[in-house]
N, C-alpha and C positions, 0 to 999 in steps of 0.2 A: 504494500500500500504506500502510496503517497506519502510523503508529513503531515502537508493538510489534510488531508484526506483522516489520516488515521485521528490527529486533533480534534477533528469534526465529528469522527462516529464513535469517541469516546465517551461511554454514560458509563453511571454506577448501576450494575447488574446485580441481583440480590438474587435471582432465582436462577437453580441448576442445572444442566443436566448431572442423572449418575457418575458418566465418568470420570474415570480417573483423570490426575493430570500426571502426564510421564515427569520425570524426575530429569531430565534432560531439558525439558521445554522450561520447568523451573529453576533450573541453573540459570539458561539463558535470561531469563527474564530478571533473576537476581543481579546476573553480569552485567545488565541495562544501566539495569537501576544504580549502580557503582560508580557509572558514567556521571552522574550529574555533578554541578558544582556544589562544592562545602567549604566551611569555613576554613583557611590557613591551608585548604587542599588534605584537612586532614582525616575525611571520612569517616566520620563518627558514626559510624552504623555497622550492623549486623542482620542478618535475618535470622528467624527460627522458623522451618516448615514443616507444619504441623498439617497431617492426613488422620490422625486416628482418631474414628470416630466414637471411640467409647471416652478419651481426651477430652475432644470436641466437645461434646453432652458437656461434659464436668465444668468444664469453663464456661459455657453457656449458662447451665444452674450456679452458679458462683455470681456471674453479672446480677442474674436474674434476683437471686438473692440480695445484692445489694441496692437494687433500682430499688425494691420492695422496704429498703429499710426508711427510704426518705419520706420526710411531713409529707401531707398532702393537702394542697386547697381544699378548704370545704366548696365544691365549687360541681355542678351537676354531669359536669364531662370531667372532670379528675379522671376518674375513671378509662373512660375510651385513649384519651390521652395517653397514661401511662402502660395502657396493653398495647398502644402506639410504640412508646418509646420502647419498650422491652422488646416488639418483635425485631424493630429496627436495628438493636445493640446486642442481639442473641440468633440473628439468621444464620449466621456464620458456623453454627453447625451441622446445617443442611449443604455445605459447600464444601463439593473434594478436596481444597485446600484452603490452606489459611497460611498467609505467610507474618510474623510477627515479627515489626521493627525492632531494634534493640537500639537503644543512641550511650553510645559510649561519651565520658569526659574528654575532652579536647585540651590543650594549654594554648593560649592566646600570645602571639608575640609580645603583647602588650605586658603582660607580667612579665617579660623579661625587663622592662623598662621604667615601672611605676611602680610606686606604694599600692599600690590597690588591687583587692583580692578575686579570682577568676569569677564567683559571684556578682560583683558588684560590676568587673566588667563588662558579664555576662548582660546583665541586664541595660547597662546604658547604649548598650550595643545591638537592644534589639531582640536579645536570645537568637546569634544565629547558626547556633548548634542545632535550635529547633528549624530554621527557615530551613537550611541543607537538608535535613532529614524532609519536609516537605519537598525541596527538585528529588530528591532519591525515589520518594513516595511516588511522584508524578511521571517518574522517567518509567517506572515500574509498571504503572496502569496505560501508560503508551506502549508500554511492548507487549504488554497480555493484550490489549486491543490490536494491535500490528499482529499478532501469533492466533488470533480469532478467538481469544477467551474474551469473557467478562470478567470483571473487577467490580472489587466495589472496596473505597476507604472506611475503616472505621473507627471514630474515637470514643461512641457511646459504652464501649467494654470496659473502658480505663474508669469505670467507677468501683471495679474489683481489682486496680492493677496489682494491689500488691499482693493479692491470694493468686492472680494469676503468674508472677513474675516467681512465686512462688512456684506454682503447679509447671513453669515452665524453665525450671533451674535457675535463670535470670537474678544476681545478686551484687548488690552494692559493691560498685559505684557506678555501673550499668543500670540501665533506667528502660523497661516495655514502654514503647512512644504509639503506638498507633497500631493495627491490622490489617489485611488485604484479604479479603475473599476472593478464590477462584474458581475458576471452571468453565466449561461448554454453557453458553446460554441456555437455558430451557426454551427461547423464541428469538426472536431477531428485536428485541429493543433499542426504539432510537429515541437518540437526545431531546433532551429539552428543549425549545427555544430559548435563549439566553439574548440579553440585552446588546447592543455592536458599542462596544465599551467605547470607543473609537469616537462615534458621535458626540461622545461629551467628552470629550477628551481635553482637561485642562493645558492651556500652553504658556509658556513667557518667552517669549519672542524678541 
């Protein structure tokens, strides 16, 4: 496929086919994703890919359990609502794979140079340990899209991270960042219409 091309028929797919995804086709699409830019060029990431579906379950009731533990509006769709959010942040074990970010610590040239601690860096700076691990994300769901899987991002799990980071070795100073479902679409799903950012596109001239 094209660049554009593939940029344009890339949506978040949540429904699957059974199969498998071979273990070759998710290398490459890990080696994509590797490609993007990061901070200091220093690639603070990792994946974990995760198929086992008895796993899968566990992690999914662990989210599910934590959605369950929050207030709730008194409010007459609470309800609908939060079997919204949960199916949203728990599909992902109906999907042949799941591939799970890992964002490792980076060191900033910058503390070679100032009083000021990689936190505090960290943060005037944008967190761009977090943005890199976003291109690595995006490089990732362009090549499952180029390879004719669906993808879909997700951050609504990270309200179990740390029983998951648990249930998935993952341990300090290492940090679970996000998920990717995959697989064969169950249908041909296309994009949403999205806004042509372009049109309003601020300038100083």
């Amino acid at each position: 496929m094209e660049f554009k091309a593939v940029i344009e028929k890339r949506t978040s797919v949540r429904s699957f086919l059974p199969d498998p995804v071979p273990l070759a086709d998710i290398r490459e699409m890990v080696r994509i994703a590797g490609l993007a830019p990061s901070v200091n060029n220093f690639q603070p990431w990792s994946f974990v890919y995760i198929a086992n579906k008895a796993l899968l379950a566990d992690m999914a009731r662990v989210v599910a359990e934590a959605l369950r533990k929050f207030p709730l509006k008194p409010s007459k769709t609470t309800t609908n609502v939060m079997n919204q959010v949960e199916w949203y942040s728990t599909f992902f074990k109906d999907a042949p794979a799941v591939l799970a970010l890992v964002l490792h610590p980076y060191e900033s040239v910058w503390e070679k140079g100032v009083e000021i601690d990689h936190e505090e860096i960290n943060r005037m700076r944008n967190y761009p340990d977090i943005q890199s691990a976003g291109a690595c994300i995006e490089n990732l769901l362009l090549a499952a899209t180029d390879m004719g899987y669906g993808a879909c991002w997700l951050s609504g799990p990270m309200v179990a991270r740390l029983q998951l980071e648990t249930m998935l070795g993952i341990a300090e100073p290492d940090k679970l960042l996000s998920f990717v479902s995959l697989g064969k679409p169950s249908k041909d799903f296309q994009p949403r219409e999205k806004p042509n950012l372009a049109e309003n596109l601020k300038m100083f001239l």
